[in-house]
C-alpha positions as CSV (number, residue, x, y, z in Angstrom):
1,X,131.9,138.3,128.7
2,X,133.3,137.3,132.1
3,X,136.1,134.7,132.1
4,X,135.1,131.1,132.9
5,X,136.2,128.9,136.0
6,X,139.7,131.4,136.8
7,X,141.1,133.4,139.3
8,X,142.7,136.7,138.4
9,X,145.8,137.6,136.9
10,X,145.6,134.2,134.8
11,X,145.8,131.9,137.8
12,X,144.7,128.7,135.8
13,X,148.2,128.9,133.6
14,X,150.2,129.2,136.2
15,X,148.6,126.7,138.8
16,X,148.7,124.6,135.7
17,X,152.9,125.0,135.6
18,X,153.2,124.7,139.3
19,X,150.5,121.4,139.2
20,X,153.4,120.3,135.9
21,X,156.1,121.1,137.8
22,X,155.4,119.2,141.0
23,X,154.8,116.0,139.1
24,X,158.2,116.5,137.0
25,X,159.9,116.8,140.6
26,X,157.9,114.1,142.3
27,X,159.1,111.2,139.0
28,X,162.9,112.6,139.9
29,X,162.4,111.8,143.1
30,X,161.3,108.6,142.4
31,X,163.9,108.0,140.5
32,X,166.8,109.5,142.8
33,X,165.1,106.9,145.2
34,X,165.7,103.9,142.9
35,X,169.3,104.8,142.2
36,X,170.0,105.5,146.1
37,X,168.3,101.5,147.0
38,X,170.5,100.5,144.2
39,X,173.6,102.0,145.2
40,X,176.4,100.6,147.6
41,X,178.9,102.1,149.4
42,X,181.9,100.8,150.5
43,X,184.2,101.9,153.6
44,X,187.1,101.0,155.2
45,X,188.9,101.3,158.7
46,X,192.5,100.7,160.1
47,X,194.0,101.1,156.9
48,X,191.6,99.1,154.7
49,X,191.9,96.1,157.1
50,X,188.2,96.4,157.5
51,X,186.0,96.9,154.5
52,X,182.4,97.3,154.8
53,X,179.6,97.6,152.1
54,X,176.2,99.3,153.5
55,X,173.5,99.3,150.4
56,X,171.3,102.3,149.9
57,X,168.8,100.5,151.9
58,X,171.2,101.0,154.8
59,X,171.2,97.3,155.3
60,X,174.9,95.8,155.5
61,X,175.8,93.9,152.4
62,X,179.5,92.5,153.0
63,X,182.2,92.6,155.7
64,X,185.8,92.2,154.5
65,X,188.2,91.4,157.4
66,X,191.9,90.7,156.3
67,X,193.7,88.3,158.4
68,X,195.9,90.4,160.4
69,X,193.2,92.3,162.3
70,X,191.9,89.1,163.6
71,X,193.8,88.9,166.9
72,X,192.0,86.7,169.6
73,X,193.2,88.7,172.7
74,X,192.3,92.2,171.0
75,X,188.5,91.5,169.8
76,X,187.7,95.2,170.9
77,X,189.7,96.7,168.5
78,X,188.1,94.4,165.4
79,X,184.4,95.7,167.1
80,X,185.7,99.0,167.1
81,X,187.3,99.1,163.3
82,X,183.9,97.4,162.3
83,X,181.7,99.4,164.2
84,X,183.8,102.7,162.4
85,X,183.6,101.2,159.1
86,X,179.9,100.8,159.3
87,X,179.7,104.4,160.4
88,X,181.6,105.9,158.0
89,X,179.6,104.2,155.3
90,X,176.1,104.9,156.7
91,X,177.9,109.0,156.4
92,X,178.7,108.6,152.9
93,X,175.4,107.0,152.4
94,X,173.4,110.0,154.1
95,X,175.5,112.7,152.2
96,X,175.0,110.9,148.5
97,X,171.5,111.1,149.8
98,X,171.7,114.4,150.5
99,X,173.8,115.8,147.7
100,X,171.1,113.5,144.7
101,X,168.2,115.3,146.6
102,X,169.6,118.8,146.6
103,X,170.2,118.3,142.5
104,X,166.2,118.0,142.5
105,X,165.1,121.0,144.7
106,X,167.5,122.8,143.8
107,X,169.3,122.7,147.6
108,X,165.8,124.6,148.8
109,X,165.4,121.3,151.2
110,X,162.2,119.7,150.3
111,X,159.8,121.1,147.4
112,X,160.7,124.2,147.1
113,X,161.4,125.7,150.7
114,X,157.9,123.4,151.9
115,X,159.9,120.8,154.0
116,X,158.0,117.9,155.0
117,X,154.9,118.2,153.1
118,X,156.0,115.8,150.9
């Protein structure tokens, strides 16, 4: 009696797993993706005079400017402090990103080695 509806080599278990495995992935994602639009990071520049909170949906949340860096005839440097402040959160932001996906696929990039698929 010929088996039903398979492929060889018991392709139905397996596809099965992989079909399993895939959806496991796919609700840790999810979830990594909750935490990350949940999460804030904070970052400072010129030696905390300039605090900035970025939120995991890279919007800015707060700026924190302490008195002394607000000098009238030197507004560069206070755009330049923000403006690194703001980038060195964003950085932080990318690599907890980064470092909550690679605990999923297992630092394969993507599922499993297949990139943008998904």
């Amino acid at each position: 009696m010929a088996k039903r509806g398979g492929f060889p080599g018991n392709m139905p278990g397996n596809m099965n797993n992989l079909v399993k495995q895939a959806q496991k992935m796919q609700r840790q994602m999810e979830e990594a993706q909750k935490e990350l639009e949940e999460k804030e990071i904070t970052a400072t520049a010129g030696g905390g005079a300039v605090e900035v909170t970025v939120s995991g949906k890279k919007e800015i949340t707060k700026v924190k400017l302490s008195q002394e860096v607000v000098d009238p005839d030197d507004i560069e440097m206070l755009e330049d402090l923000i403006m690194a402040a703001t980038n060195e959160a964003l950085r932080q932001l990318e690599e907890f990103s980064q470092s909550s996906m690679a605990k999923i696929t297992g630092g394969m990039g993507g599922f499993g080695g297949l990139g943008g698929m998904f």
